[in-house]
C-alpha positions as CSV (number, residue, x, y, z in Angstrom):
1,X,102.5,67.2,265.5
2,X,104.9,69.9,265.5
3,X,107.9,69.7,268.8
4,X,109.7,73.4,268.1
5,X,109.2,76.1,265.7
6,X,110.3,79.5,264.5
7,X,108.0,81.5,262.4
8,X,109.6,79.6,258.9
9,X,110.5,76.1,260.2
10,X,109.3,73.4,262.9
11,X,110.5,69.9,263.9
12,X,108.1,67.4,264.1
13,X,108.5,63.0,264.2
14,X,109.7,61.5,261.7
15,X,107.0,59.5,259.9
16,X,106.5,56.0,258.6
17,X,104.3,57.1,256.1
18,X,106.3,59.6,254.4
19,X,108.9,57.2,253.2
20,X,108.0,57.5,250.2
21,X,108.5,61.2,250.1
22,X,112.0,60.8,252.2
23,X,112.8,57.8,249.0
24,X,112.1,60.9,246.5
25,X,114.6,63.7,247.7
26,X,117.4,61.0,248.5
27,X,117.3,60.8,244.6
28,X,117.7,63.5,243.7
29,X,121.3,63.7,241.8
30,X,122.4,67.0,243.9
31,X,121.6,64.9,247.1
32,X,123.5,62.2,245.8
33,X,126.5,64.8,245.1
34,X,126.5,66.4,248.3
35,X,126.4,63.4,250.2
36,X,129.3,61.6,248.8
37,X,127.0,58.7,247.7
38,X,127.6,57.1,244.1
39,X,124.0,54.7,244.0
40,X,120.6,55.7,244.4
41,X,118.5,53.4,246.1
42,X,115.2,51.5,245.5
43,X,111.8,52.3,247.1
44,X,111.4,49.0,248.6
45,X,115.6,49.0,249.9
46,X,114.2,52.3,251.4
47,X,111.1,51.3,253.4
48,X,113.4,48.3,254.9
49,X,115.7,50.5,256.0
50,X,113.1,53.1,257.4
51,X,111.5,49.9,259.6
52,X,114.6,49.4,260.9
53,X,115.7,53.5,261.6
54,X,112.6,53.6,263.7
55,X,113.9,50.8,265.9
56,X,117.3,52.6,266.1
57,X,118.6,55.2,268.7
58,X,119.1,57.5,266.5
59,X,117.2,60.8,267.4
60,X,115.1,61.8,263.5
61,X,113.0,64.8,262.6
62,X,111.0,65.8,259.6
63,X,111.5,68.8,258.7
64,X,108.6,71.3,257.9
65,X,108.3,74.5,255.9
66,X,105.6,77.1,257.5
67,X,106.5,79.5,255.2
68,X,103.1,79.2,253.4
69,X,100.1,78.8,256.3
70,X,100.0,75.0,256.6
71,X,103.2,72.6,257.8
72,X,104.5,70.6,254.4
73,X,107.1,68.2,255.1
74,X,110.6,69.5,253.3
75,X,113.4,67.3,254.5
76,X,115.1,65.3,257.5
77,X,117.3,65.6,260.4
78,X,119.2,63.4,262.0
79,X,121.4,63.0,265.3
80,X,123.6,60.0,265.8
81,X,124.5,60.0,269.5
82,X,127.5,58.2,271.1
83,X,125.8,58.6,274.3
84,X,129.2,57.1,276.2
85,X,131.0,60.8,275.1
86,X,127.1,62.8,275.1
87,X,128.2,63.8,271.4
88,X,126.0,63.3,268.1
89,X,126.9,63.9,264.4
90,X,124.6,66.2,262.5
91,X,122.9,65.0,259.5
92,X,120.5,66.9,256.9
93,X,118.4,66.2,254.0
94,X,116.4,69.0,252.4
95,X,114.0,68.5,249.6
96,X,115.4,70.2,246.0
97,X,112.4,72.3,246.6
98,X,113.1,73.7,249.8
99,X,116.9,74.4,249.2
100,X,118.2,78.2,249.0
101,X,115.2,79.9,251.7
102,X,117.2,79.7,254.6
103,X,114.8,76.7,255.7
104,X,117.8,74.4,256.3
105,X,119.7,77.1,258.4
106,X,116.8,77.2,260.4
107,X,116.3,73.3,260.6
108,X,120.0,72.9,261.7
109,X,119.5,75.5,264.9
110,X,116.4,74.0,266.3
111,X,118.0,70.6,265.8
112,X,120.8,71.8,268.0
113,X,118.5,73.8,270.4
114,X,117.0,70.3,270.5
115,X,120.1,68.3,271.1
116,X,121.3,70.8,273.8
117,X,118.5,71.9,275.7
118,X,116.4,67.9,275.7
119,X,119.2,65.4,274.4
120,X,121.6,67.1,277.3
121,X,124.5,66.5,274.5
122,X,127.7,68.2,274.8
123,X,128.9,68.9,271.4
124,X,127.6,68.2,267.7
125,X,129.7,67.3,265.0
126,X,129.4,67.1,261.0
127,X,131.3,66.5,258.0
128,X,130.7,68.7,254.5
129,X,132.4,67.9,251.6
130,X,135.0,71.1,250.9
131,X,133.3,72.2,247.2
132,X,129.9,72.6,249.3
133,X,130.1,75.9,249.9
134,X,126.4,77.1,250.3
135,X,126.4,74.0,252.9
136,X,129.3,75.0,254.8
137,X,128.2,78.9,254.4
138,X,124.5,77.8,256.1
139,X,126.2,75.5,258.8
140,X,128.4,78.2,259.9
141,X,125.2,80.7,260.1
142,X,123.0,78.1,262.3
143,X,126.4,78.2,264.7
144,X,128.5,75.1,263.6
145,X,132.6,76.6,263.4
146,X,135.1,74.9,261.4
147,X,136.8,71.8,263.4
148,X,139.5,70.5,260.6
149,X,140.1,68.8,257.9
150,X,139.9,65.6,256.8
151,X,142.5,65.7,253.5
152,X,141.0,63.9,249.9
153,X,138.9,62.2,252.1
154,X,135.6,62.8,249.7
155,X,134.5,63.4,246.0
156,X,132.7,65.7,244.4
157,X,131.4,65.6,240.8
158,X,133.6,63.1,239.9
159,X,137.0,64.6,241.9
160,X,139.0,63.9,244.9
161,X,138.2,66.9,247.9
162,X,138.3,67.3,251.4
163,X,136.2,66.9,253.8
164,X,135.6,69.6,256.6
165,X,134.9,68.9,260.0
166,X,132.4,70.9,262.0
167,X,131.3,71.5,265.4
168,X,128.7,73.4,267.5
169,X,129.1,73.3,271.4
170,X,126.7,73.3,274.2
171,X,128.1,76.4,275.8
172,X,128.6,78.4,272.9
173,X,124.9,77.9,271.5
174,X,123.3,81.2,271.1
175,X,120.6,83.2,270.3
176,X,117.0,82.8,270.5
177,X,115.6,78.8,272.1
178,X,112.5,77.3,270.8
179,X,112.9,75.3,273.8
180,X,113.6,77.6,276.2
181,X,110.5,79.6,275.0
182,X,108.1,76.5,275.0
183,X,109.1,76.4,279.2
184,X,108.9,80.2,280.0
185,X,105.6,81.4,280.7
């Protein structure tokens, strides 16, 4: 089941039975770089924590890549709402495979055409670590605008950097709605 699409990309549920698959990309040692995380994790760690993130409030997607005919999974979304404030940080997770096509650009809008024009939110937030330059180069593109700075706040490849906050706003959200499109006839 696909919720929105473009031509290249659709959100669809996140899935129980691709843990496995979600367990194999959050290895992956660029991941683990871009994230800020020092540890991989195991398998079974993983499938504990994906009972529990199903339980959670936390709004997931899988990402899919339509790119060649049928839907194949290729990474994760996430929004973590503070519902009190109607804000949610942004969270993604592409598979090494699916990196540098534009896919998570595209991932990143409809997740925000999601979160403005369903979740009702006012405002999404992220952070990127400073050195991630393709990351903060793709965020900027899928309408995210530099909020600050959070100063040696992160690491990357063994060094102290900074962290750069992001944000996208309701009213400033442009361009073409998969979910505007899915209501007008």
């Amino acid at each position: 089941m696909l919720w929105i699409s473009t031509g290249t990309c659709a959100l669809g549920p996140y899935r129980p039975d691709l843990v496995e698959t979600y367990w194999r990309w959050e290895q992956d040692p660029s991941l683990l770089v871009g994230y800020g995380r020092q540890s991989p994790e195991s398998l079974e760690a993983r499938t504990d924590g994906m009972a529990h993130q199903l339980r959670g409030e936390n709004i997931r997607f899988t990402v899919y890549d339509l790119t060649g005919g049928a839907p194949v999974p290729a990474g994760v979304t996430t929004l973590l709402p503070d519902h009190g404030v109607r804000t949610a940080e942004f969270v993604i997770m592409l598979a090494p495979e699916a990196r540098g096509r534009g896919l998570g650009r595209e991932a990143t809008r409809l997740t925000l055409d999601y979160a403005f024009h369903v979740t009702n939110l006012r405002m999404v937030w992220l952070k990127v670590l400073a050195p991630n330059v393709a990351g903060v180069n793709a965020y900027l593109k899928a309408g995210f605008q530099k909020a600050g700075t959070l100063r040696q706040s992160g690491y990357w490849l063994g060094e102290v950097c900074d962290e750069i906050v992001m944000d996208a706003i309701g009213s400033e959200f442009s361009g073409p709605s998969a979910v505007k499109n899915l209501l007008t006839p």
